[in-house]
N, C-alpha and C positions, 0 to 999 in steps of 0.2 A: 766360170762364175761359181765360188762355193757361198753354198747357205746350209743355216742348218735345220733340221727339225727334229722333232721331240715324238714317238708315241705314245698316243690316248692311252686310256682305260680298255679300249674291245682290241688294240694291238694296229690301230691304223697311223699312219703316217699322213700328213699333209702337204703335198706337193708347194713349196712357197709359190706363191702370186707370181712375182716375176718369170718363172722358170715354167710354169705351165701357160703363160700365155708366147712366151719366147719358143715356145716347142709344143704348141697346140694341141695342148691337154688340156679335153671338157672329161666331166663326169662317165661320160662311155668309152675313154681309150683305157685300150687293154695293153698290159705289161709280162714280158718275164722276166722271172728272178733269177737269178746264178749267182748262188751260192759258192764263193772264191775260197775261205778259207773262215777263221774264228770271230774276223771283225771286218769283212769284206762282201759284197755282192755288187752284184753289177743292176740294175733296173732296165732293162731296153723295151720302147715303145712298140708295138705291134698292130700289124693291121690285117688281122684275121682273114677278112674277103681278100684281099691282096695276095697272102702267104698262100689259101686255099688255089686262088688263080692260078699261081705262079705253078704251082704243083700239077694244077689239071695239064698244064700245058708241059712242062716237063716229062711228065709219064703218058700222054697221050699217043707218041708213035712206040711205046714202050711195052716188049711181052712180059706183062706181070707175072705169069706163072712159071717164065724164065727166071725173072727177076729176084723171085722169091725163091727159087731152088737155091740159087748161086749165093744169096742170103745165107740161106741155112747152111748150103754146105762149109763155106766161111766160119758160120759160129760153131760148125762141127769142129771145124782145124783148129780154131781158138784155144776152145773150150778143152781138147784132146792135150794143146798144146803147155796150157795152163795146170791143170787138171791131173796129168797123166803122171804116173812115180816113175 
C-alpha cells in the first residue's frame, strides 16, 4: 500500500489513517529511522519493553566482562587493520 505524506512546519510527518490503524500506531509507538542513502530511509516499528526483554534474556547466562574484552579486542584488530600505514 503506498501513500503519501507531506512534512509540517516543526519537520513532523503524519502517518496516513489507513496505515496506522492497519499496523497499530497510537500516539506512543516508537520508531527507528535508517537512513539508506539521499532520498531513502526505512521507518521500523519498535517495542522498547520487548527489545529491552529480549536482551535481558540473551545476556543473562552471558560473562559480560568476557564479553566486553573480546569486544574491544575485535575493534582493536579493526581499527589496527584499518588504520595502520
Amino acid at each position: 500500500m503506498a501513500e503519501t505524506a507531506k512534512v509540517d512546519k516543526r519537520g513532523r510527518v503524519t502517518i496516513p489513517k489507513g496505515l496506522r490503524e492497519a499496523h497499530h500506531i497510537d500516539e506512543n509507538t516508537e520508531f527507528i529511522i535508517e537512513d539508506i542513502d539521499d532520498d531513502t530511509f526505512i521507518l521500523k516499528k519498535i517495542d522498547l519493553e520487548k527489545l529491552i526483554q529480549s536482551v535481558k534474556k540473551e545476556i543473562r547466562d552471558k560473562d559480560l566482562t568476557k564479553l566486553h574484552s573480546e569486544v574491544e579486542e575485535e575493534v582493536d584488530e579493526l581499527a589496527k587493520k584499518k588504520y595502520s600505514s
